[in-house]
N, C-alpha and C positions, 0 to 999 in steps of 0.2 A: 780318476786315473784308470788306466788300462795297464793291466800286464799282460804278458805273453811266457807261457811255459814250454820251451822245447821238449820233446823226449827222443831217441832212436839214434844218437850216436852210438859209436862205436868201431872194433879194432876186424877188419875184414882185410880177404886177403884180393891181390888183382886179380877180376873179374866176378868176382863176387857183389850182394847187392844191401842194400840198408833202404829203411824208410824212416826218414823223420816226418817226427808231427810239431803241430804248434798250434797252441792251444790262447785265443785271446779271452779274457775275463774283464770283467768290468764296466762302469757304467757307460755303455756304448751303444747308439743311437744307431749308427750304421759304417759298414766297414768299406771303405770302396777299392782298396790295394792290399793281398798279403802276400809276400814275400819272404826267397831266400837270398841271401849273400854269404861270402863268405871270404876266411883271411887265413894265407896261411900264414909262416912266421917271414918276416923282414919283407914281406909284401901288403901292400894297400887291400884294404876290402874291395870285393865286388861281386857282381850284382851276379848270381845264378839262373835265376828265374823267378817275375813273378805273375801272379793271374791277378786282373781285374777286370774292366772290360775288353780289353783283352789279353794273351799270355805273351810273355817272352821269354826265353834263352839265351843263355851265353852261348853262343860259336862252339864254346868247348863243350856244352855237354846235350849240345842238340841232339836227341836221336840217341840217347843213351839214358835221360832222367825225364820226369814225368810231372809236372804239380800239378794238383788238384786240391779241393777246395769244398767243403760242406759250411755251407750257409750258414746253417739253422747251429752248428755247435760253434760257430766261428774258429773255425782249424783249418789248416792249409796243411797239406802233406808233399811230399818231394820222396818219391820212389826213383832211388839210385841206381841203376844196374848198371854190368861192366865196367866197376871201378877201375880206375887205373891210379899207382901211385900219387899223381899229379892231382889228385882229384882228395888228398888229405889237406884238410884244412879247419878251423873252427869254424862251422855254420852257422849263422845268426837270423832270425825271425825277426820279418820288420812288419807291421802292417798301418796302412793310415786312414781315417775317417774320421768322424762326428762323432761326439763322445756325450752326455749328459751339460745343458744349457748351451749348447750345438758350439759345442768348439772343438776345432780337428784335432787330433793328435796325429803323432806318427813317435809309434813307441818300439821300442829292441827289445830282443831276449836278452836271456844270459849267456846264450851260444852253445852248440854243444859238439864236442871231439869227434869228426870222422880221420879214421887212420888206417890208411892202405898201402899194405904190405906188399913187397913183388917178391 
C-alpha cells in the first residue's frame, strides 16, 4: 500500500501565501505523477496542478502557485502565494506509479483546510 501524508494547511488572509507538502510512504517501486486538487463545499474536485513529465495548472492559479517535487523523499510541494478567497477549499494529494510486485496505484490523502479570509 502507499499513503500520502498532507501537512501546511491553514487559515490565511487574501494575498497572503501557504505551502503544503505531501509526503508518499510505502512500498513504492517508482512514482511517475504527484499531484494537487482540490474541493471546495457543494463543488466537484479539481485538478490544481500536478508535475510528472511534465507540469500542469489550473487557469486559476497560473502565475500565482508553484509545485515542485523532490524525488529522493517522494513529496510534492504547492507554494500558494496571493491567495484570493476563491482559492479556499480542501486540498487533496494524489500521486500514481508502481508500487512493490509492480502494480500501479494511484492513492489520495486525507486532504487538508486552506481557508482565505478577505
Amino acid at each position: 500500500q502507499v499513503q500520502l501524508a498532507e501537512s501546511g494547511g491553514g487559515l490565511v488572509q487574501a494575498g497572503g501565501s501557504l505551502r503544503l507538502s505531501c509526503a508518499a510512504s510505502g512500498s513504492i517501486i517508482s512514482i511517475n505523477v504527484m499531484g494537487w486538487y482540490r474541493q471546495a463545499p457543494g463543488k466537484q474536485r479539481e485538478l490544481v496542478a500536478t508535475v510528472g513529465v511534465t507540469t500542469r495548472y489550473a487557469d486559476s492559479v497560473k502565475g500565482r502557485f508553484t509545485i515542485s517535487r523532490d524525488n529522493v523523499k517522494n513529496t510534492v510541494y504547492l507554494q500558494m502565494n496571493s491567495l484570493k478567497p476563491e482559492d479556499t477549499a480542501v486540498y487533496f494529494c494524489n500521486a500514481g506509479g508502481v508500487r512493490t510486485g509492480f502494480i500501479r496505484f494511484d492513492s489520495w490523502g486525507q486532504g487538508t483546510q486552506v481557508t482565505v479570509s478577505s
